[in-house]
TORFIVO-261042 format. One record per residue (C-alpha): residue in one letter; x, y, z. Coordinates in nm, 4 decimals, padded with zeros to 6 digits. Layout:
// residues N
['A',[X,Y,Z]]
...
// end
This chain:
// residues 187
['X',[13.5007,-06.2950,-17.3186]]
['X',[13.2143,-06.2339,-17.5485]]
['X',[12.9338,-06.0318,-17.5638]]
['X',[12.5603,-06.0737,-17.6402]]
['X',[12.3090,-05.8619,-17.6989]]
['X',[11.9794,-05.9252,-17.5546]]
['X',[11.6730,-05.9516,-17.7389]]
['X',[11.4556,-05.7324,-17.5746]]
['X',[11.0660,-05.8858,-17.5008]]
['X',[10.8124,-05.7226,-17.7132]]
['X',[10.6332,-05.4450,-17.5069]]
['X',[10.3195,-05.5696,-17.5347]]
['X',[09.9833,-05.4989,-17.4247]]
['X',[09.5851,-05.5873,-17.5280]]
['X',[09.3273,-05.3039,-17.5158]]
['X',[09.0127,-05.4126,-17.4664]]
['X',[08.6533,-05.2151,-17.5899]]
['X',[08.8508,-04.9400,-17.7656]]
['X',[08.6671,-04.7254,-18.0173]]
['X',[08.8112,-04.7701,-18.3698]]
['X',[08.8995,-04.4853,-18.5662]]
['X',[09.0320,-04.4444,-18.9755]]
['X',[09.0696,-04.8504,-18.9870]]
['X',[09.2742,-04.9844,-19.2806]]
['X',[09.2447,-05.3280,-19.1964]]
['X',[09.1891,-05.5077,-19.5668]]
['X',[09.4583,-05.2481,-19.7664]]
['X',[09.7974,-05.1058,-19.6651]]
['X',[09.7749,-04.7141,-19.6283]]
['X',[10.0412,-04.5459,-19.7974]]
['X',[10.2671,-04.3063,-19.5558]]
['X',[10.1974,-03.9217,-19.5304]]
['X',[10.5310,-03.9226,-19.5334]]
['X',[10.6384,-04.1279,-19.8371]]
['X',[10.7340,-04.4317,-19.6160]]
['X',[10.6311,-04.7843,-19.6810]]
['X',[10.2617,-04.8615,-19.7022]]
['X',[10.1032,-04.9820,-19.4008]]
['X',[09.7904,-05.1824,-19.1941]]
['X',[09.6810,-04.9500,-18.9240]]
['X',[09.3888,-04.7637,-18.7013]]
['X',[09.3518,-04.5360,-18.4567]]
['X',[09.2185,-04.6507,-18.0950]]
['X',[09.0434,-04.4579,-17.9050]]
['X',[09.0172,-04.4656,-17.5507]]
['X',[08.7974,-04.3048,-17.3123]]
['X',[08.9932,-04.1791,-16.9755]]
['X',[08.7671,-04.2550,-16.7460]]
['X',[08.6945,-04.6127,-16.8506]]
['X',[09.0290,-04.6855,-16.9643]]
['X',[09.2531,-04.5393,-16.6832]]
['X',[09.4764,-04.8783,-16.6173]]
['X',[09.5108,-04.8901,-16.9703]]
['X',[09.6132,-04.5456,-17.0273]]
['X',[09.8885,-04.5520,-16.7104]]
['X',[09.9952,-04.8930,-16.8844]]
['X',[10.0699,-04.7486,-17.1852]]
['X',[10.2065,-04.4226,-17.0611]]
['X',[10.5022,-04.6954,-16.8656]]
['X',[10.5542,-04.8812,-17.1810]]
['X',[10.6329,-04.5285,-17.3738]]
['X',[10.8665,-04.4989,-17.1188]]
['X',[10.9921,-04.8321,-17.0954]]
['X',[11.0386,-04.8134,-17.4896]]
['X',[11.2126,-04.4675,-17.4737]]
['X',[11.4755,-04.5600,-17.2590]]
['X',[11.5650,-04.8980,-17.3828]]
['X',[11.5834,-04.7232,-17.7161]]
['X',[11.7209,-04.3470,-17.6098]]
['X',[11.9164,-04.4229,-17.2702]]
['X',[11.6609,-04.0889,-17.1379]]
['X',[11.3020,-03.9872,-17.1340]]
['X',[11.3836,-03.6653,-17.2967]]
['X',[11.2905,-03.7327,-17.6319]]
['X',[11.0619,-03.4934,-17.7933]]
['X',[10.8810,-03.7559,-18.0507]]
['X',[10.8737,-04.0581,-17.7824]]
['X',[10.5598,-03.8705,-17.6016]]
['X',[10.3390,-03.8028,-17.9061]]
['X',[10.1964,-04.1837,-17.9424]]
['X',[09.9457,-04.1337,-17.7031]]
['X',[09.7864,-03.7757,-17.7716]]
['X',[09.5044,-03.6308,-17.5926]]
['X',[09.1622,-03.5837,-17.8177]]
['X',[09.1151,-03.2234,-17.7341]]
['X',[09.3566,-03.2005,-18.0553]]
['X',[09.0803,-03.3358,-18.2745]]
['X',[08.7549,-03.2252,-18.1069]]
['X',[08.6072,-03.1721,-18.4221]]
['X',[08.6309,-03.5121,-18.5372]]
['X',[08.3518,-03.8085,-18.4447]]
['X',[08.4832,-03.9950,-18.0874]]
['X',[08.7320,-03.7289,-18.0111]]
['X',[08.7393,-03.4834,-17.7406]]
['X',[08.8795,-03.4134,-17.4128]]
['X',[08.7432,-03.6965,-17.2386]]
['X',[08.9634,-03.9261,-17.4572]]
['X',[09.3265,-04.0556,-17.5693]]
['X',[09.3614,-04.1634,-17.8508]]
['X',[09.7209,-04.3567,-18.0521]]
['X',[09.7197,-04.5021,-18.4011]]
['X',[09.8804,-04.8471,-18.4097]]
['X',[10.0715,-04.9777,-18.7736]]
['X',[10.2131,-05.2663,-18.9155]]
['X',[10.3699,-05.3930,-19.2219]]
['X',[10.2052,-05.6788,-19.1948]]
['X',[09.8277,-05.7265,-19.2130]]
['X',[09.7248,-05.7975,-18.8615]]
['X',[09.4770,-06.0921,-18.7773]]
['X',[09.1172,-05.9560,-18.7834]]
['X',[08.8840,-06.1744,-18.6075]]
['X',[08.5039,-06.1962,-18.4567]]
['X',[08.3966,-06.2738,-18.0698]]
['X',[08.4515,-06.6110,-18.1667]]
['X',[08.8148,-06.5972,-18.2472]]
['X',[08.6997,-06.6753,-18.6600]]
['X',[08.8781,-06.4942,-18.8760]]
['X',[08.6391,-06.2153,-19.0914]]
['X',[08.6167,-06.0535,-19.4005]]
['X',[08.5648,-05.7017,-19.5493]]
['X',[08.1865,-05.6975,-19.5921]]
['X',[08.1129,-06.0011,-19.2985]]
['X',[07.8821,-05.8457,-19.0241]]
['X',[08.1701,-05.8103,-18.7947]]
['X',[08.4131,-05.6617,-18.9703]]
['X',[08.5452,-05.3504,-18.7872]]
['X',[08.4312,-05.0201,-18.9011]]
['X',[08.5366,-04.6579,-18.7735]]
['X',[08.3246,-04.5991,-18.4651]]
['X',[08.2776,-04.9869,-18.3663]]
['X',[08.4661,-05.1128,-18.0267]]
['X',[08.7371,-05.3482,-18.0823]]
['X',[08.9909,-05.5536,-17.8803]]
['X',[09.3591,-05.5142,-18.0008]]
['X',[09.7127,-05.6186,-17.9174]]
['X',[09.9752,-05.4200,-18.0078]]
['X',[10.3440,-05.3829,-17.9322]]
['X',[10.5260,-05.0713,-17.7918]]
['X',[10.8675,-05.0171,-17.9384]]
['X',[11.1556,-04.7459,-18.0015]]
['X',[11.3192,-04.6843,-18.2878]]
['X',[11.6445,-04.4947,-18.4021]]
['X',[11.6820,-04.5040,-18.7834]]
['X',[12.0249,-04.2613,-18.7827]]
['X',[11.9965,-04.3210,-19.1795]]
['X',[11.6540,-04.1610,-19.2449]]
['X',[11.6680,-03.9380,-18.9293]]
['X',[11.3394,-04.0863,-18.8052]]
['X',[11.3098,-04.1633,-18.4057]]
['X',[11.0436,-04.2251,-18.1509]]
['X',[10.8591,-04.4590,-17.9913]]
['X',[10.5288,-04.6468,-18.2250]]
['X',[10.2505,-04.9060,-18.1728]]
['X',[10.2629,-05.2135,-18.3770]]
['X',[09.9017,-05.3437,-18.4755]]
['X',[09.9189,-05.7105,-18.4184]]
['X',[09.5490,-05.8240,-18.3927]]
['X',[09.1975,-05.6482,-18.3758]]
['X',[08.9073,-05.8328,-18.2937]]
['X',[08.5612,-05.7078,-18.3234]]
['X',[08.3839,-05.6434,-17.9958]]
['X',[08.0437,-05.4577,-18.0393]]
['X',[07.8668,-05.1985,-18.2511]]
['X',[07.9228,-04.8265,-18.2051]]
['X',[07.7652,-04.5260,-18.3546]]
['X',[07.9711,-04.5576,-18.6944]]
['X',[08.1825,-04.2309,-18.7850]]
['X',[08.1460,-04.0413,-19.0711]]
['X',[07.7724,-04.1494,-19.2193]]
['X',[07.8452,-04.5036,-19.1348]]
['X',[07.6971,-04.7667,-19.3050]]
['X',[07.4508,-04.7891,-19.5450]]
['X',[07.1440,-04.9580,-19.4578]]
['X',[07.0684,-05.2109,-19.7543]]
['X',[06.7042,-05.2199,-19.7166]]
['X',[06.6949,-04.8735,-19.8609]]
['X',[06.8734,-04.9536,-20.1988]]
['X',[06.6307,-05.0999,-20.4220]]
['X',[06.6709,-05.4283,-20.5790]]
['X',[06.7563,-05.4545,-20.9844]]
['X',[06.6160,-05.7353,-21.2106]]
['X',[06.8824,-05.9808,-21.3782]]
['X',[06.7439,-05.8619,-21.7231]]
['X',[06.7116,-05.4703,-21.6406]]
['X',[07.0100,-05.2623,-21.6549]]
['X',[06.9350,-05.0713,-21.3664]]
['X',[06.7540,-04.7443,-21.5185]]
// end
């Protein structure tokens, strides 16, 4: 008699109209932590607005917890989704949202309304305090060897859904920078 281990589905789930925060869409991030660099962004999502989304992802922490763990008593598994009273001081954050930040090693699929794929500097291209739609995947993970366990979002796809109020300054307008002849050297 043998036995085979399942493949578990991916735990996956699409977010639509969340506020983007700290995108690194174009470049892998480098780890706080010294780990492997990374694509990633933080979503924001408004409670109100986003309640099924919220109670969705709250199930799939749990889902991925015990499929990983064999309990829901993991201390790390519950800090994916994190309430934004932590970061009130920060543009989008606040006690009226959640907010996770999804990762990959992989750079996800960036895309416009239209499904076309876009390009740092195209009009679309997601910016912190734009809405996006994402997919992501839920999953646990027990690396015994590096000591590291908990439950993360995988970034799979953002596309851009509509202007926000950018974070941090935002964009610069460039009707206000001032145009340089071929043959002048800019001074």
């Amino acid at each position: 008699m043998s036995t085979q281990t399942q493949k578990q589905e991916p735990l996956r789930h699409t977010i639509l109209g969340a506020r983007l925060s700290f995108p690194s869409l174009d470049k892998a991030k480098a780890n706080e932590q010294g780990g492997d660099a990374k694509f990633e962004c933080t979503l924001i999502l408004d409670k109100k607005d986003h309640a099924k989304d919220i109670a969705t992802l709250e199930k799939l922490i749990q889902r991925a917890t015990m499929d990983t763990f064999g309990t829901l008593k993991i201390k790390f598994a519950h800090e994916l989704l994190r309430d934004g009273g932590d970061k009130e001081e920060m543009d989008g954050y606040g006690v009226g949202v959640k907010f996770l930040k999804a990762r990959s090693g992989n750079r996800p699929a960036v895309v416009d309304g239209a499904k076309s794929p876009v390009a740092p500097g195209d009009a679309k291209w997601p910016y912190a305090g734009c809405y996006v739609n994402v997919g992501i995947d839920i999953y646990g993970y027990n690396n015994k060897a590096k000591g590291a366990k908990g439950v993360s979002a995988s970034l799979r796809w953002v596309q851009f859904a509509k202007d926000g109020e950018p974070f941090g300054g935002g964009r610069v307008d460039m009707d206000e920078i001032p145009e340089v002849a071929a043959d002048n050297d800019g001074l």
